[in-house]
C-alpha positions as a Python dict, from the first residue, in 0.01 Angstrom:
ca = {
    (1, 'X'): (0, 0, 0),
    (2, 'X'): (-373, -68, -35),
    (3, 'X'): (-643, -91, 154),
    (4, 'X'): (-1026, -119, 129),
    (5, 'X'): (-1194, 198, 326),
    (6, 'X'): (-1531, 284, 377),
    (7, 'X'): (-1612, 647, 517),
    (8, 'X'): (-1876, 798, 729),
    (9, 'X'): (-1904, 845, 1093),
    (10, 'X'): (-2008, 1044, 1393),
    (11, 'X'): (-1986, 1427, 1171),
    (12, 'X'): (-2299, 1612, 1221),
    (13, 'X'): (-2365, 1710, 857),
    (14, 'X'): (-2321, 2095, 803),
    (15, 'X'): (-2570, 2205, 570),
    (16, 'X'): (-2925, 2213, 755),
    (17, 'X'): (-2921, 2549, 890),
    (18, 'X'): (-2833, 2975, 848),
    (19, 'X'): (-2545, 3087, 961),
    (20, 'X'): (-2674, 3372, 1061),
    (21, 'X'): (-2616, 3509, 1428),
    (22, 'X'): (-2531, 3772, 1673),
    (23, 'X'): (-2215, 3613, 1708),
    (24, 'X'): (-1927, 3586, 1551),
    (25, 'X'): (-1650, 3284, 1525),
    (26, 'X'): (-1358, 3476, 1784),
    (27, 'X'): (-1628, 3578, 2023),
    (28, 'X'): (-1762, 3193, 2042),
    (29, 'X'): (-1379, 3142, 2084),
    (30, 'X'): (-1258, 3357, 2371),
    (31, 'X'): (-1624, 3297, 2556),
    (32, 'X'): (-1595, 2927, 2503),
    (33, 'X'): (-1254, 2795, 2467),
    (34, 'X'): (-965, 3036, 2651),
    (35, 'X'): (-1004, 2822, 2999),
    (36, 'X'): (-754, 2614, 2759),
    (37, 'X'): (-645, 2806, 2474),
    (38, 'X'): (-480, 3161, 2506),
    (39, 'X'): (-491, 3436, 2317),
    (40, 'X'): (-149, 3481, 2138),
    (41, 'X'): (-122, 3878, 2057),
    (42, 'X'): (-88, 3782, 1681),
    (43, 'X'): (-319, 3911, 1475),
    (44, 'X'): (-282, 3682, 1223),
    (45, 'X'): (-264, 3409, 1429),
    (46, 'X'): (-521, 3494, 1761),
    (47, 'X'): (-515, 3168, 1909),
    (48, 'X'): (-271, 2871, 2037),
    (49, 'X'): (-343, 2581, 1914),
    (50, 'X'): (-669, 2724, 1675),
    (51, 'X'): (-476, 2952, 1477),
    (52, 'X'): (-198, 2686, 1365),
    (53, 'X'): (-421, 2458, 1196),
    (54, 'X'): (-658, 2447, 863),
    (55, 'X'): (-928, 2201, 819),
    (56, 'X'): (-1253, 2079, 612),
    (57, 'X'): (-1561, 2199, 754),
    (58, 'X'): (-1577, 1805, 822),
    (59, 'X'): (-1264, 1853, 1027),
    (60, 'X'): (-1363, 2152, 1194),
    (61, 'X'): (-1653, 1959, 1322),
    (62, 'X'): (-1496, 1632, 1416),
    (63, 'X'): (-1249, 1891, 1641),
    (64, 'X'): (-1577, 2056, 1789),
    (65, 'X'): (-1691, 1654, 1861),
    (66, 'X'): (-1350, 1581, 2046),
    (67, 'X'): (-1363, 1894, 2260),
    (68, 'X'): (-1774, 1826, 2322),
    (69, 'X'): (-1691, 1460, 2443),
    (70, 'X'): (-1321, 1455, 2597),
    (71, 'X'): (-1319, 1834, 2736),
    (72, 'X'): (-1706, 1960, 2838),
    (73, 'X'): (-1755, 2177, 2566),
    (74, 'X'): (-2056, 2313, 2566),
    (75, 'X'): (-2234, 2520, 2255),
    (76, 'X'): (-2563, 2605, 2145),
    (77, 'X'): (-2613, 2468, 1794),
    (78, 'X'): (-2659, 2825, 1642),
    (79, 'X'): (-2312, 2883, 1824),
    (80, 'X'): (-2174, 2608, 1695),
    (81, 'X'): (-2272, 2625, 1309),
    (82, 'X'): (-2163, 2961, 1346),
    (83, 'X'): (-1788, 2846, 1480),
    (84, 'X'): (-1781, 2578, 1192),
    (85, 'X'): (-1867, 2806, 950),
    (86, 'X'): (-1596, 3102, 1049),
    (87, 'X'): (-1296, 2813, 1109),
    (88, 'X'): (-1387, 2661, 772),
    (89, 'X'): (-1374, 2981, 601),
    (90, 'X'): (-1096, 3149, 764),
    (91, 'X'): (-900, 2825, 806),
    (92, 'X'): (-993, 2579, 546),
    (93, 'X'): (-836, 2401, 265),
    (94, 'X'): (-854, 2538, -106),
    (95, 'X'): (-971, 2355, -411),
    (96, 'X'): (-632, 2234, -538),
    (97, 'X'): (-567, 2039, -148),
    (98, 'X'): (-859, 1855, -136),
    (99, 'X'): (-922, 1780, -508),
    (100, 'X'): (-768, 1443, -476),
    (101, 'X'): (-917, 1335, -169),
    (102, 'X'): (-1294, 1407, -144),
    (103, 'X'): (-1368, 1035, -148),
    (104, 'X'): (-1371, 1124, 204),
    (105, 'X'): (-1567, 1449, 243),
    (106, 'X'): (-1824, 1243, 26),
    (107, 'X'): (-1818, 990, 162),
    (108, 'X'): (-1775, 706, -117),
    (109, 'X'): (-1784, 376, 11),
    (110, 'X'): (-1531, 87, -76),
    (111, 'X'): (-1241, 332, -187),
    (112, 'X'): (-901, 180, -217),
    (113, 'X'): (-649, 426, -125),
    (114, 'X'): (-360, 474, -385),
    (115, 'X'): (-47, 603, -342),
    (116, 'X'): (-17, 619, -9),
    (117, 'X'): (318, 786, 95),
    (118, 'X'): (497, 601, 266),
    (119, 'X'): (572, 790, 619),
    (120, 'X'): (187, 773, 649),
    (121, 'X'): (134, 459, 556),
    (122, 'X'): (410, 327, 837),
    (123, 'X'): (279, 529, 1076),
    (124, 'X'): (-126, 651, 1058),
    (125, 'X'): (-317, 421, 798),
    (126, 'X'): (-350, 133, 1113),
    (127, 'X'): (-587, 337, 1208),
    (128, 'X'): (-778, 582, 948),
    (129, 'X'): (-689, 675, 590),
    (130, 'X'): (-435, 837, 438),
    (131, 'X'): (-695, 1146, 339),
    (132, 'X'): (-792, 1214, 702),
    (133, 'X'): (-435, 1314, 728),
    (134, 'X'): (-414, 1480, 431),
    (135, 'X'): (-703, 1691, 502),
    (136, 'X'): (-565, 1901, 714),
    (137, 'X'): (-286, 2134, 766),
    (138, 'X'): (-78, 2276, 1029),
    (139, 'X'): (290, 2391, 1134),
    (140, 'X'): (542, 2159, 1187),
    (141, 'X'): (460, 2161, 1586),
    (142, 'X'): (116, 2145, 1538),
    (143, 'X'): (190, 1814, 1367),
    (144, 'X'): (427, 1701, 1668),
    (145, 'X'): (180, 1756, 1903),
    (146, 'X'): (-39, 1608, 1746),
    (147, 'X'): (143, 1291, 1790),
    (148, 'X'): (205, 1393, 2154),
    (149, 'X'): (-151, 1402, 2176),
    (150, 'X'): (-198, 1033, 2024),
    (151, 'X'): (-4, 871, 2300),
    (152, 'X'): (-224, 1055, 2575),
    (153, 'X'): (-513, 951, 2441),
    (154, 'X'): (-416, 599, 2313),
    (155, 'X'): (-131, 486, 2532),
    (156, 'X'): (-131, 150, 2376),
    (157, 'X'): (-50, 270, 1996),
    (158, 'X'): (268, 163, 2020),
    (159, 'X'): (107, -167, 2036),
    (160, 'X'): (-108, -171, 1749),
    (161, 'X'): (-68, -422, 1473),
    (162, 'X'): (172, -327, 1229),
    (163, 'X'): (343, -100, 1520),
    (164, 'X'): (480, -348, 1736),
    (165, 'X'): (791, -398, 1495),
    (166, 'X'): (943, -50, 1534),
    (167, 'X'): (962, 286, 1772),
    (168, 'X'): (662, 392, 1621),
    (169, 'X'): (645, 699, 1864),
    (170, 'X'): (1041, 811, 1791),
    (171, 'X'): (939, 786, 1422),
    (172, 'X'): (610, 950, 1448),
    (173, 'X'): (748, 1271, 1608),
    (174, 'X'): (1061, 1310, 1491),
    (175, 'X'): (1050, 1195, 1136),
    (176, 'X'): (664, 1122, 969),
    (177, 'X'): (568, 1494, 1206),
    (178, 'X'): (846, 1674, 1043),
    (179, 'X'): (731, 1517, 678),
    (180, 'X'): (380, 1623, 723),
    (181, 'X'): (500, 1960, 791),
    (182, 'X'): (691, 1975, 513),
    (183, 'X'): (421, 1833, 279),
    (184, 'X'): (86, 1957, 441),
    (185, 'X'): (220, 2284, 567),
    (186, 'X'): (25, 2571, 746),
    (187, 'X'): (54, 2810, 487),
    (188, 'X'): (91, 2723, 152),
    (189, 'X'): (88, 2946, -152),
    (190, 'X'): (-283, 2759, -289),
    (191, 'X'): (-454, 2872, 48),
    (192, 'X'): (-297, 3244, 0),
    (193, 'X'): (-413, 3260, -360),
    (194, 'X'): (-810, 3112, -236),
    (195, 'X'): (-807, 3347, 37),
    (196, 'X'): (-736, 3610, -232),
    (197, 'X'): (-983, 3500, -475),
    (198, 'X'): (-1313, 3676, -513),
    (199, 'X'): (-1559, 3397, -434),
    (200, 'X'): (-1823, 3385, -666),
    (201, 'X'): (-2228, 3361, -562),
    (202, 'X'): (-2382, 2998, -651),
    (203, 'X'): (-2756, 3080, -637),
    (204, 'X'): (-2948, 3070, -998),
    (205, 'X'): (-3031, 2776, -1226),
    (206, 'X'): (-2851, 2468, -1242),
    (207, 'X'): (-2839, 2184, -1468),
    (208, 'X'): (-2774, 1870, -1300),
    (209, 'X'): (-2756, 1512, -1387),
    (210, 'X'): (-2666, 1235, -1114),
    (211, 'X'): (-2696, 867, -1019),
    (212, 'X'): (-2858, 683, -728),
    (213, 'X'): (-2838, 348, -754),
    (214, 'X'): (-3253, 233, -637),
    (215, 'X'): (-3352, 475, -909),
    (216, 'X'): (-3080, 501, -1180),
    (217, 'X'): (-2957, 801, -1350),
    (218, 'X'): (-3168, 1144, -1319),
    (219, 'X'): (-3108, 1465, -1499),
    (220, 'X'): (-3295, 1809, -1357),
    (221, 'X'): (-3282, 2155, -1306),
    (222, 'X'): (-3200, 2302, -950),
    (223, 'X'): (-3309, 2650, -849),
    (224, 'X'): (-3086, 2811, -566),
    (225, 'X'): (-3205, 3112, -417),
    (226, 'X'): (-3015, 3323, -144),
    (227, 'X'): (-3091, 3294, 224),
    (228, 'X'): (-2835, 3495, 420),
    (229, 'X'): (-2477, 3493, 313),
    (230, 'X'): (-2374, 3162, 226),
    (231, 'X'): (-2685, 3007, 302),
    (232, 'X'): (-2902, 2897, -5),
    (233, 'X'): (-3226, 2736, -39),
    (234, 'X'): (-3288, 2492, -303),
    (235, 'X'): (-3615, 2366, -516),
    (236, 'X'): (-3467, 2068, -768),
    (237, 'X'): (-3736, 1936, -1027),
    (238, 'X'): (-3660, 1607, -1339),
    (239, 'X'): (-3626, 1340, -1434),
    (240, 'X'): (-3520, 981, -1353),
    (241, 'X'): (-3393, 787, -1674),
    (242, 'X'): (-3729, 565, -1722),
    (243, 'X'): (-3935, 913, -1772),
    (244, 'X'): (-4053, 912, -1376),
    (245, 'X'): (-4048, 1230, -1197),
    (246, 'X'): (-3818, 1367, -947),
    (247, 'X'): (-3885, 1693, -717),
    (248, 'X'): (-3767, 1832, -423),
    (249, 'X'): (-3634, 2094, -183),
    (250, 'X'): (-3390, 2154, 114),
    (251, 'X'): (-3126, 2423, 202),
    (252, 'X'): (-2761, 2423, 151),
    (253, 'X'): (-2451, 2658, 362),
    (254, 'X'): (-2136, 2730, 175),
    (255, 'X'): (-1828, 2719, 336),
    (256, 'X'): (-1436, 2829, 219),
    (257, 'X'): (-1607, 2977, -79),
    (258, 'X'): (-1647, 2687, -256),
    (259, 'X'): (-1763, 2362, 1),
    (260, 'X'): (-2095, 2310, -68),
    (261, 'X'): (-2284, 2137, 199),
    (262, 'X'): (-2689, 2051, 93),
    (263, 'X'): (-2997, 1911, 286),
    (264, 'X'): (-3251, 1794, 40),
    (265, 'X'): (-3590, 1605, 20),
    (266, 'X'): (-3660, 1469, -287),
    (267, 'X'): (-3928, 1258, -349),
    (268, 'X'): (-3986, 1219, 26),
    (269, 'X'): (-3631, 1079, 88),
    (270, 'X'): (-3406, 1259, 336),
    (271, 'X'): (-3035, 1283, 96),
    (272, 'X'): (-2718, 1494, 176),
    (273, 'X'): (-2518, 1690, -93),
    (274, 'X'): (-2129, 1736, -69),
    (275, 'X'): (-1982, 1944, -366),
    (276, 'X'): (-1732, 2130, -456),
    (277, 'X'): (-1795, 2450, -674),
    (278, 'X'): (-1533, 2542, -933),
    (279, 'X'): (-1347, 2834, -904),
    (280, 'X'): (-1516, 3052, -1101),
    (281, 'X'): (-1875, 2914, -937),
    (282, 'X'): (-2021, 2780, -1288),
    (283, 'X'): (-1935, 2448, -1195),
    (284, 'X'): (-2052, 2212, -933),
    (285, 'X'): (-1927, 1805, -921),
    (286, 'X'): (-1986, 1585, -602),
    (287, 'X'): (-2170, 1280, -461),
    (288, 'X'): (-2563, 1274, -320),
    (289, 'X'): (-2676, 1034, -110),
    (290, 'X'): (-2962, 891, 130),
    (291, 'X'): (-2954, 1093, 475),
    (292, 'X'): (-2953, 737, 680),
    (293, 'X'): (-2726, 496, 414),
    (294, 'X'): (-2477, 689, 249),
    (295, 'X'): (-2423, 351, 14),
    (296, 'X'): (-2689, 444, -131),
    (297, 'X'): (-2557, 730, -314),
    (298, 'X'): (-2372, 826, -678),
    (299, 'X'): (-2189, 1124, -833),
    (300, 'X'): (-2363, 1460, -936),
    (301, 'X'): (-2256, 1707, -1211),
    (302, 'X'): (-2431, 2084, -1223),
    (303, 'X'): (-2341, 2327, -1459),
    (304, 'X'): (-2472, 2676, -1406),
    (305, 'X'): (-2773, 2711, -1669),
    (306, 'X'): (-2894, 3096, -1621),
    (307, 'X'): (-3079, 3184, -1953),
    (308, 'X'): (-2855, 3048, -2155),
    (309, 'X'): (-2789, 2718, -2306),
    (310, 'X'): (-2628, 2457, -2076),
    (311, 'X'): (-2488, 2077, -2180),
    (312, 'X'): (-2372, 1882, -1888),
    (313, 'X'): (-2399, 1466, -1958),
    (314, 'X'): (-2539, 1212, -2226),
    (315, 'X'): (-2593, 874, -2090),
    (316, 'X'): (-2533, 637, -2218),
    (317, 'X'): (-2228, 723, -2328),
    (318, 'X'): (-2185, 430, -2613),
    (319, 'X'): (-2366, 333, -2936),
    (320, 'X'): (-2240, -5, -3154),
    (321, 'X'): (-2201, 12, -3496),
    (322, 'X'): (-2537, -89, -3677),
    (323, 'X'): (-2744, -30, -3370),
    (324, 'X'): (-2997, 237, -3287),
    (325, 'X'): (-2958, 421, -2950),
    (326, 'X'): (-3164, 639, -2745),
    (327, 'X'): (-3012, 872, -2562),
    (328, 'X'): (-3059, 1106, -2264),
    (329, 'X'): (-2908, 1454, -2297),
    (330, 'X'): (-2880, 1609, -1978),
    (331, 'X'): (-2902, 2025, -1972),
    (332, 'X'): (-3104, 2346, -1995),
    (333, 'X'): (-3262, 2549, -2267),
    (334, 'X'): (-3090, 2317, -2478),
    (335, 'X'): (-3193, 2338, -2861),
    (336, 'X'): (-3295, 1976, -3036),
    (337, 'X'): (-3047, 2034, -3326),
    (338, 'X'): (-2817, 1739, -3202),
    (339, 'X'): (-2508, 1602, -3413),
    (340, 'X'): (-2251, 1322, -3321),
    (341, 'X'): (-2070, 1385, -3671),
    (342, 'X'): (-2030, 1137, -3939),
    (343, 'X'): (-2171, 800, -3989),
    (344, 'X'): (-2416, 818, -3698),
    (345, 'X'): (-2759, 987, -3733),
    (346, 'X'): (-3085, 1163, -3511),
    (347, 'X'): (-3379, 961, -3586),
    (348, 'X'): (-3628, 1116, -3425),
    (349, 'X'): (-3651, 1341, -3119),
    (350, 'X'): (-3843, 1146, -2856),
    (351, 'X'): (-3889, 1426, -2633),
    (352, 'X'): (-3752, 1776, -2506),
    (353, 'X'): (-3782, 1982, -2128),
    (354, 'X'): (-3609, 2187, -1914),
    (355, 'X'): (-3349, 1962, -1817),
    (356, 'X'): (-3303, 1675, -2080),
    (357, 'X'): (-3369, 1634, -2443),
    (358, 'X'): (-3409, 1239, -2562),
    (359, 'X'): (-3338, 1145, -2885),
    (360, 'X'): (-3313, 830, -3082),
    (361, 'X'): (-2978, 789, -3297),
    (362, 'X'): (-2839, 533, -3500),
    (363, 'X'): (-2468, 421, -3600),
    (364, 'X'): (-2379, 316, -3972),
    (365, 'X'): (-2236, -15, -3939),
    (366, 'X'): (-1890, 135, -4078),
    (367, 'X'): (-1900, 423, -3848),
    (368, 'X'): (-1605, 518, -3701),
    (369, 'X'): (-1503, 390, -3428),
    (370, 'X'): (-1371, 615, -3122),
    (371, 'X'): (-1521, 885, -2891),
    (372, 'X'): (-1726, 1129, -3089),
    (373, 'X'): (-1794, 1469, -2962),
    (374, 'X'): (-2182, 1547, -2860),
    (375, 'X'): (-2337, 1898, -3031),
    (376, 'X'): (-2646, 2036, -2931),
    (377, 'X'): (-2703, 2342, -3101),
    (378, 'X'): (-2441, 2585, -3007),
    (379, 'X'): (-2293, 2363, -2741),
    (380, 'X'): (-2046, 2079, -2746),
    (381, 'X'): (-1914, 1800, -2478),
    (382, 'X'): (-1592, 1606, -2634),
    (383, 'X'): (-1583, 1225, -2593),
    (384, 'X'): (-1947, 1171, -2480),
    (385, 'X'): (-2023, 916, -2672),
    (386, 'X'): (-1838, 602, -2803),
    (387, 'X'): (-1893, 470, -3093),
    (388, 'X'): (-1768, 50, -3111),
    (389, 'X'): (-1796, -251, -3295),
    (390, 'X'): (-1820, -480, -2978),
    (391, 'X'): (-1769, -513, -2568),
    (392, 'X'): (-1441, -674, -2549),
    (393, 'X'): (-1436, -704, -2194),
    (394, 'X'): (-1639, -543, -1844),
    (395, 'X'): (-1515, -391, -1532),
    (396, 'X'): (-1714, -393, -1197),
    (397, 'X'): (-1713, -115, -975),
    (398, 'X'): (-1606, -132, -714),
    (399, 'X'): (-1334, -411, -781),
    (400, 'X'): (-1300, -441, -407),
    (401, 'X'): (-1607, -354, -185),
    (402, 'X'): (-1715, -444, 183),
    (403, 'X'): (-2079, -485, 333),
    (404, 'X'): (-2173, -577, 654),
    (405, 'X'): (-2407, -791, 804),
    (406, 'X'): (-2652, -592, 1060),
    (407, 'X'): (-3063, -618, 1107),
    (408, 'X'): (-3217, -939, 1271),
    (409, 'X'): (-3310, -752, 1567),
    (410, 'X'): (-3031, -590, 1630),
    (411, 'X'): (-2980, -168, 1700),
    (412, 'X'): (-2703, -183, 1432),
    (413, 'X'): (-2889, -192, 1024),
    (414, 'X'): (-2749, -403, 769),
    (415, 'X'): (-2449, -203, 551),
    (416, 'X'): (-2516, -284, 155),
    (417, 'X'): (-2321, -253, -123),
    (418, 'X'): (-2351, -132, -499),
    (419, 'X'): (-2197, -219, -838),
    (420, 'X'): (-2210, -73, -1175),
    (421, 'X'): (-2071, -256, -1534),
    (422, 'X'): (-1802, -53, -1712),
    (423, 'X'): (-1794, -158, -2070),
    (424, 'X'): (-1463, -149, -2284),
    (425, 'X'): (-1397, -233, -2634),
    (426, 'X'): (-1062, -322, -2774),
    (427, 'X'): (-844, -32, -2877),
    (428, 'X'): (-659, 54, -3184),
    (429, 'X'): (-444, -278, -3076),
    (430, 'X'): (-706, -549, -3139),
    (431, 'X'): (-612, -662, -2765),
    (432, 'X'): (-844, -606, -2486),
    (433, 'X'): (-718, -505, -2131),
    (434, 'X'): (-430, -228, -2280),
    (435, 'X'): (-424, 164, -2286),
    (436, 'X'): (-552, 127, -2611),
    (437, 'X'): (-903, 39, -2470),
    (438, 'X'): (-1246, 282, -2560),
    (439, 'X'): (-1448, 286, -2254),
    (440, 'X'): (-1828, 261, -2346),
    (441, 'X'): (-1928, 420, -1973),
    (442, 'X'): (-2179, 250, -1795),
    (443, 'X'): (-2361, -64, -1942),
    (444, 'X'): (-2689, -254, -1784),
    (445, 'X'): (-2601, -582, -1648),
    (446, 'X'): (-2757, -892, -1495),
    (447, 'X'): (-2629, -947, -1180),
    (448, 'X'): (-2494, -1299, -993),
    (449, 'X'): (-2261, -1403, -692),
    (450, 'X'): (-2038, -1695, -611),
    (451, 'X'): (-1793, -1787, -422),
    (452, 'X'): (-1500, -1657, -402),
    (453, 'X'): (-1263, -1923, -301),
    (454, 'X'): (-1265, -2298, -198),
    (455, 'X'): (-1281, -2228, 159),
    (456, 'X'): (-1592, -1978, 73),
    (457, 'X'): (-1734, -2247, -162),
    (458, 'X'): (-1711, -2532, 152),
    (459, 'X'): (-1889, -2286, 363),
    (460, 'X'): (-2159, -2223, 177),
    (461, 'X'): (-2097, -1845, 201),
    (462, 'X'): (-2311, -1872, -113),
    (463, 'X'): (-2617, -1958, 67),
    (464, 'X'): (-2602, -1718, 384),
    (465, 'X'): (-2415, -1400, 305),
    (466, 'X'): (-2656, -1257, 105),
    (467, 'X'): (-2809, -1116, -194),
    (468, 'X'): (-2796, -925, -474),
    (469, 'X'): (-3089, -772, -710),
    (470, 'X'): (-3165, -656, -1060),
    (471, 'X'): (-3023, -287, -1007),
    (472, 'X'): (-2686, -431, -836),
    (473, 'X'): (-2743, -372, -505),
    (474, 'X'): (-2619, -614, -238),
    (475, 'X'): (-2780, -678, 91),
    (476, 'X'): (-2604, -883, 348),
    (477, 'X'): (-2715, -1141, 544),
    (478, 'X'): (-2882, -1132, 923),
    (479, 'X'): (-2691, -1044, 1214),
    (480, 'X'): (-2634, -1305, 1497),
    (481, 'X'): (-2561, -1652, 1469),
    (482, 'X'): (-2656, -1914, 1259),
    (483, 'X'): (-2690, -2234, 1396),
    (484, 'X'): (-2696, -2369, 1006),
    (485, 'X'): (-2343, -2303, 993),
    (486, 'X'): (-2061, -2441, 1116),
    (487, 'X'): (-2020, -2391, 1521),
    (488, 'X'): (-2326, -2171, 1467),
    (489, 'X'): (-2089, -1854, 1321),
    (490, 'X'): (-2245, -1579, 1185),
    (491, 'X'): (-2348, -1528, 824),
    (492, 'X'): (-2043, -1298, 687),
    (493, 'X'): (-1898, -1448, 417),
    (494, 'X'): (-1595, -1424, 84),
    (495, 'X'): (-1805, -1368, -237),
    (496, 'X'): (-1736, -1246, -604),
    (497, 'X'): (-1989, -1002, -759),
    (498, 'X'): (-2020, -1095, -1112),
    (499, 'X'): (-2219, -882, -1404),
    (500, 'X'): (-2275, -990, -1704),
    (501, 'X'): (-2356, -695, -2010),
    (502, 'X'): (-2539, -870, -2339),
    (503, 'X'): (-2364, -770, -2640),
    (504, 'X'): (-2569, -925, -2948),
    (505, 'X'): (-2584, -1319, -2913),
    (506, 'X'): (-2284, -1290, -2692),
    (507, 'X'): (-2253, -1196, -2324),
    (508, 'X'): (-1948, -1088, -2162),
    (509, 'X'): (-1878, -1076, -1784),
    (510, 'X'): (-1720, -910, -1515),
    (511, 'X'): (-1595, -1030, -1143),
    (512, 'X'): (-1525, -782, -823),
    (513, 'X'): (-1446, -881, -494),
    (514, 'X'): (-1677, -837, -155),
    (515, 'X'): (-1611, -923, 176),
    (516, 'X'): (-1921, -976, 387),
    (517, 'X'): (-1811, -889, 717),
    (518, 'X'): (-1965, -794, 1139),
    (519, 'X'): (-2067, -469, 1229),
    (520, 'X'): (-1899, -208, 1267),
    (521, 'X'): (-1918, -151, 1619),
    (522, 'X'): (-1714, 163, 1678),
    (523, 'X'): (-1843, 387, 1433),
    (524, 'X'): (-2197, 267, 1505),
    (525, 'X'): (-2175, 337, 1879),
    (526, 'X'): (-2058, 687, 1834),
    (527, 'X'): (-2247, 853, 1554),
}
């Protein structure tokens, strides 16, 4: 089963603010919440219906939302960062159960959801994604009641489309429940090992390099410096790739050990940081993106960069036989010795600083063909950079996207989209679209749209959907109707996003789907 999501929503972000407070998470608890919890006697397990669950800090908060809204909860926000922070910690998720679902946590737009199982599929994905189930954990009738508590609240479930065909609540309870207890268990031996796990401090010098889509791909160095436990404040100065400069500073909280959660303005613009910190805390990989328009966002890398020498990307990641390149080397106290091994050659080093060295290189044109491994002094990255004869054929990311119309007047903005070219060239096959395939990473493209059907080509969603620019960025149409269309409908509309990399004298292209579609009222009206 697939289907298109887009994340976001009414979670307070988590990472504006110390921790730090008289306080403590069971004290918040038994002043706050015992008029409908209970204490249990259990030391390991203090509280009914607390105690049986583990969440996200994400989860933790959407749970503090719930009981705010439905139940008169009421918390100071010191209280309440303080109770996220303690449940997140004490009863969170390691690094192995969310590694394959952070497209959430980050909130990545346009994700297609893959291998659904099927239980949850049947039974949950009418209503939110597979990963909002899988981010969470609890006993077997935690899960059931769970259920229990869906028909309270939404008596009409049963009613839902793609419900109506079978007992959906007999099969919720008593067979996808007992599944999800089986599969996303209470305690699992990955938690006990985390818990375990000395957790390692993240404050020092990082070496980042990232992407946001307005101003391309950025490499810099990020100083964290401890606050109180957990709590970090950050100064980030670089680079973006046309030589402009990017600075900035914020504050990030910690949480499980390993969640990092970061505030940050950088070059004036409010932008959120979700990443996850490797076990051993040299690591950091995530997603950044604008505070207000989390489209407008891309992945981050960080490698920890104190004193010594630190390689963490190259972009771009592809060189063609014959050609000179120049390329961007993101890291820290990097030296300017730089090799890509035979048959391709530094030309000159353009220029070196703290967090990127860029250098010109050039291919023979009977280099090898195939990923070549990057060395920079002392330091290595395997397959960063492609060497290839020609772009057999593109890839647009996403391949299936949504954007909404919004603006015009209107309380609710307009919801873009974004697309980046993926260049391949054929593999050791000589037939492009196989396994065989060499990726060639991200390539600049022009950017078009067109129709993507007949009955999209007789409406003219061409005309009133919207646009897209240079840096393949899509902005939809005006809200409201349009009384240039047919029975004065709105402008949503069925287009194809097409980009087209230059290769030489020949161009090769590259289609993705998007849906222009109406607000989305629900999410809007809550967050």
């Amino acid at each position: 089963m697939k289907r298109v999501i887009r994340f976001g929503g009414a979670v307070a972000f988590l990472g504006l603010a110390s921790t730090a407070s008289a306080i403590d998470g069971p004290q918040i608890i038994k002043e706050n919440c015992l008029l409908c919890h209970s204490e249990t006697g259990n030391a390991e397990a203090p509280f009914s219906r607390i105690s049986q669950q583990r969440k996200t800090p994400e989860g933790w908060q959407t749970t503090i939302n719930r009981m705010k809204s439905q139940r008169g909860l009421s918390l100071k926000p010191e209280h309440e960062r303080v109770l996220i922070k303690y449940l997140a910690d004490h009863q969170g998720l390691a690094p192995a159960e969310t590694a394959d679902l952070r497209y959430v946590l980050e909130r990545q737009p346009n994700v297609v959801e893959q291998n659904v199982p099927e239980h949850v599929a049947g039974t949950c994905t009418g209503c939110h994604s597979s990963a909002r189930s899988g981010l969470q954990r609890r006993t077997t009738d935690e899960w059931q009641k769970l259920i229990h508590f869906h028909m309270g609240q939404v008596p009409t479930i049963e009613y839902l489309a793609g419900h109506r065909d079978r007992p959906w609540f007999q099969i919720a309870l008593n067979e996808t429940a007992v599944k999800m207890g089986e599969g996303y268990p209470l305690q699992t031996q990955a938690w006990s090992d985390w818990k375990a796990k000395p957790k390692a401090a993240l404050n020092g010098q990082w070496a980042v390099s990232g992407f946001v889509p307005d101003k391309g791909e950025f490499t810099a160095v990020m100083s964290v410096m401890p606050n109180q436990k957990d709590n970090y404040i950050t100064l980030i100065n670089g680079h973006y790739a046309d030589g402009s400069k990017l600075t900035g500073s914020g504050s990030a909280t910690v949480f499980t050990g390993y969640e990092w959660r970061g505030a940050i303005v950088i070059d004036g613009r409010k932008m959120r940081q979700v990443f996850a910190a490797s076990e051993d805390g040299k690591q950091m990989a995530g997603r950044m993106y604008l505070k207000n328009d989390e489209v407008m966002g891309g992945r981050v890398l960080a490698e920890k960069a104190d004193k010594a020498a630190t390689l963490v990307s190259v972009t771009p990641s592809s060189i063609k036989q014959g050609a000179s390149q120049t390329l961007i080397i993101a890291g820290a106290n990097l030296s300017n010795k730089v090799s890509l091994g035979n048959g391709v050659k530094v030309e000159k080093v353009i220029s070196q600083s703290a967090d990127r060295l860029v250098v010109q290189v050039k291919a023979d044109a009977k280099a090898a063909i195939g990923q070549r491994t990057l060395s920079v002094g002392k330091q290595t990255l395997e397959n960063a950079v492609a060497v290839y004869d020609q772009v057999a054929r593109v890839e647009i990311t996403p391949t299936e996207s949504i954007a909404r119309i919004g603006g015009n007047g209107g309380p609710i903005p307009k919801r873009k989209s974004t697309y980046r070219a993926v260049g391949y060239a054929a593999g050791a096959d000589g037939k492009p679209g196989t396994e065989d395939d060499l990726s060639l990473g991200y390539l600049p493209a022009t950017w078009s749209l067109k129709a993507f059907d007949e009955v999209a080509e007789h409406d003219n969603d061409l005309k009133y959907a919207g646009s897209i620019d240079a840096k393949g960025i899509f902005t939809p149409g005006d809200a409201g109707l349009n009384p240039e269309r047919k029975m004065s409908t709105n402008n949503v509309g069925n287009l194809a996003v097409v980009g087209t990399v230059k290769d030489g004298a020949n161009s090769v292209s590259g289609e993705a789907h998007l849906l222009v579609t109406v607000q989305d009222f629900v999410k809007e009206l809550i967050q």
